[in-house]
N, C-alpha and C positions, 0 to 999 in steps of 0.2 A: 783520470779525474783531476789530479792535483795542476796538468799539464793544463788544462781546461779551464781552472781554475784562475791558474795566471794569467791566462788572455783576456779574462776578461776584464774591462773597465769597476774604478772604482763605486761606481754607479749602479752596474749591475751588479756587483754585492751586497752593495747593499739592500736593491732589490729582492735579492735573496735569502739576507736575510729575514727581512719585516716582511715577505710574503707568508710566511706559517701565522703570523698574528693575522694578518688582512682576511686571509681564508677564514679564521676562527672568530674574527668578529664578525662577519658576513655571515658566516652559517648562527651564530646566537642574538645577533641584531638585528642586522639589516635584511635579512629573510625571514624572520618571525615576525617584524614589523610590516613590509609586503605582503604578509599571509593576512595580517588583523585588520589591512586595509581592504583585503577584497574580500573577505567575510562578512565585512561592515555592510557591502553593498547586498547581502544574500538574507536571505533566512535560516540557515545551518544553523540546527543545534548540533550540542557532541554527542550526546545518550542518541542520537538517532543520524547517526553517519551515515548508514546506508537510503535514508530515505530521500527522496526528489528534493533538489537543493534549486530555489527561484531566485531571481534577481529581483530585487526591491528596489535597487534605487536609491534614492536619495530618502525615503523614505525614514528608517531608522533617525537617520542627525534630526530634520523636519520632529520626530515624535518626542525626542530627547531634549531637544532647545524648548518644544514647548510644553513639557510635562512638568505640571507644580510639583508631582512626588521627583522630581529628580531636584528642584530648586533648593527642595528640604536637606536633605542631604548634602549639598553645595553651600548654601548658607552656613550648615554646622560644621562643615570645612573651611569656612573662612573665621568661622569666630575661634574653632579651636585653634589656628594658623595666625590671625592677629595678635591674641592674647601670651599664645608661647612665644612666638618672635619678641615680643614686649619686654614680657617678664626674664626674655633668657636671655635679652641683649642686656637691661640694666642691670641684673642681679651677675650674670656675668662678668662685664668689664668690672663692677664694684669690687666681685673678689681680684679680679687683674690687677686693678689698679692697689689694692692690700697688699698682695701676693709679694708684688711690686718692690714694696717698700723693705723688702728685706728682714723683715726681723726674726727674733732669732728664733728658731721652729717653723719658719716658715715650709721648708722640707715637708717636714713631717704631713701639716696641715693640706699641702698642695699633693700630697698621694692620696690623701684620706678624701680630697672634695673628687681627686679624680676617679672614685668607686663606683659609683654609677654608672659611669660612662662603658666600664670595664664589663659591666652586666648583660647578659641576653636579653632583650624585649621579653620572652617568655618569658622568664626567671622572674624581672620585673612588675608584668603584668600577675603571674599569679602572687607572690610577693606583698604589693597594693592591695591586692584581692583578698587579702587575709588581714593588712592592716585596715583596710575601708569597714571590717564586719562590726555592723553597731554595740554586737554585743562581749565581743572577744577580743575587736581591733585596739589596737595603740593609738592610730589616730582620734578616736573621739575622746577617748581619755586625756589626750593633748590639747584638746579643744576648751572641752570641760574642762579643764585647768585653770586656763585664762581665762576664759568666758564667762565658768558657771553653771551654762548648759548643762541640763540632766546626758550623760551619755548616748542613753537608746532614744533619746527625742530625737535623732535626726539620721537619714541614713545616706550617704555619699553616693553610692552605684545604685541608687535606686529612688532617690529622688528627682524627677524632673529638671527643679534648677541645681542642683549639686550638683547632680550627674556628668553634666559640661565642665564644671568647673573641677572636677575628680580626676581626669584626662589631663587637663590643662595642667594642673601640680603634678600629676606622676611624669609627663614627658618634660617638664621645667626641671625638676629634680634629677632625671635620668641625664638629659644635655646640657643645662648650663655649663656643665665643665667642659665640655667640648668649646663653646664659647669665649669660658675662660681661658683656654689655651690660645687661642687668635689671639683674642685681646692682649695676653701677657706677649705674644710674642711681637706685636705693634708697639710696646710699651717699652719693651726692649730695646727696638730696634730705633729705637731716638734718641743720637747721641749728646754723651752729657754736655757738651760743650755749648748747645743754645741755653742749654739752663744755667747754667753761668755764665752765658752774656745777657743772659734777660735777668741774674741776680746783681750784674754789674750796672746793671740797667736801673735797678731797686723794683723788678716787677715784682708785686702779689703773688705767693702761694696763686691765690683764685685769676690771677690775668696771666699767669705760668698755664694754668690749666687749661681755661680757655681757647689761649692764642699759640700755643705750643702742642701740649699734650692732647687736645680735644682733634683740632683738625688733622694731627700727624697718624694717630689712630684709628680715624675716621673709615680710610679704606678698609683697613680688618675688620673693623666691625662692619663693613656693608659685606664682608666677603663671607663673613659668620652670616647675616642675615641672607642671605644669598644661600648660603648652604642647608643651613635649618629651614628655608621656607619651599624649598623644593623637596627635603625629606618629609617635613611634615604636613605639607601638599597629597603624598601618597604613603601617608601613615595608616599600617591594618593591623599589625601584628599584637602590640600594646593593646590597643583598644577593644580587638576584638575579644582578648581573654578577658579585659576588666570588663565591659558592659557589653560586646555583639551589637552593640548600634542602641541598645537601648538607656533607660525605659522607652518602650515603644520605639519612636524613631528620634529621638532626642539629641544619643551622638552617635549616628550614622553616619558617619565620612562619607564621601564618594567612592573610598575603594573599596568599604565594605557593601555601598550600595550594587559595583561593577562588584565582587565576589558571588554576591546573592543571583543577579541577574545570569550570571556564567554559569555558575555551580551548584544554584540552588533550583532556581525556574530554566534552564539549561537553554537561556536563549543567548544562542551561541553570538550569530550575526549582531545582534542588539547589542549584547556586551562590549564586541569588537566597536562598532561605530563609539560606544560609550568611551572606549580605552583613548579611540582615537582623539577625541573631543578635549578629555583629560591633557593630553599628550599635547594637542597645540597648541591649548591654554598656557599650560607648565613652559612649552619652549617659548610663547611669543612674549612673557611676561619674565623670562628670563634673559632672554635679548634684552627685552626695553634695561631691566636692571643693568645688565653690564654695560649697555653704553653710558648709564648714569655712575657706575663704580666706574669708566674708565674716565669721565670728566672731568669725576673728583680727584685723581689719581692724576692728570696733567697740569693740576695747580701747581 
């Protein structure tokens, strides 16, 4: 073996080695993804394996682009997806840009915001779940603090308009530090010597910010926005312990709409086309970003 070994080029070892990962991503990727494409085109449920399995066609995508109960769910996908992308870019770089400045406990303060981050989604979700309870939670009391508001006048997982906006603060609270670590590490990586040619300059604190600090940043933060909006694109976990999609279908994501369809009405094929759909959305709109982070990146 060892004689075997020698002969062969440095090429072919390498091949040999990164051949055990290509097989194992092949059997967990690229063959379950193949499988979810041609069950898309079938009727297959899973509770009924052995029964006559049809070809549909094109059928499923056709019922899924034009069904208003799938839009519902995709809308409450975008606004939960617009609003934490928002809130988790600026409340982020703000702490980055603190973090930043060095002062003293800063330490201390930068392990403490990164707690959340360190939590399971379960742990999270039920968590919330006990702090959103009108009558027991910490949150309304926090409310009613600065408000006013009677405590049990209002309930977060079960109001209609809250309801949205209950998701929206637990996963802002759980990732912004994830956020904030991009940011500090862009913030970092700006060496001091423009900022003392731009103090030798007499530029502004605020045209240092601008013209230095904002645009040199700029890629981490699309690269943070890039990353949260493709997790929170296919976010179940969270949300389904805090509310299951509800009240009614209020914040029903898409992957909890694709969970229901799979696991709950066991329509197997249907779901598959559903995943698919997800799945070219997520990658074409991830293309388009990176060619826009990499334009910004060749300035």
């Amino acid at each position: 073996m060892a004689q075997r070994m020698r002969g062969l080029s440095d090429r072919a070892v390498a091949w040999l080695f990164i051949a055990p990962t290509m097989l194992l991503l092949l059997a967990i990727n690229i063959f379950p993804l193949i499988w979810t494409v041609k069950l898309s085109f079938t009727n297959y449920r899973a509770n009924r394996p052995n029964a006559d399995v049809a070809s549909v066609g094109i059928d499923h995508y056709v019922s899924i682009l034009t069904d208003p109960d799938v839009w519902g769910p995709m809308q409450a996908t975008a606004h939960f997806l617009f609003w934490t992308i928002v809130l988790q870019t600026v409340i982020g770089f703000a702490l980055a840009f603190l973090i930043d400045r060095k002062f003293r406990g800063h330490g201390f303060w930068t392990t403490l915001i990164l707690v959340p981050m360190m939590l399971s989604p379960a742990v999270v979700g039920n968590f919330w779940a006990f702090l959103y309870q009108p009558q027991i939670g910490l949150f309304n009391y926090v409310v009613s603090f600065f408000t006013g508001i009677e405590p049990s006048s209002f309930e977060m997982l079960g109001s209609v308009k809250l309801a949205p906006w209950a998701i929206i603060i637990v996963d802002t609270w759980m990732w912004t530090p994830y956020v904030m670590l991009i940011c500090l590490a862009g913030l970092r990586s700006i060496p001091d010597h423009i900022y003392e040619a731009a103090e030798v300059d007499r530029a502004s604190t605020w045209r240092q910010f601008w013209s230095i600090t904002l645009p040199m940043v700029l890629p981490f933060i699309m690269l943070a926005v890039l990353f949260r909006g493709i997790e929170n694109f296919k976010m179940f976990d969270m949300v389904n312990l805090l509310t299951s999609g509800g009240p009614g279908s209020t914040t029903e994501l898409a992957s909890i709409t694709l969970k229901r369809e799979a696991f709950e009405k066991w329509r197997t094929g249907y779901a598959s086309a559903f995943a698919i759909i997800l799945f070219v959305a997520v990658f074409g709109l991830a293309n388009i970003y990176v060619k826009a982070l990499n334009a910004v990146k060749s300035r």
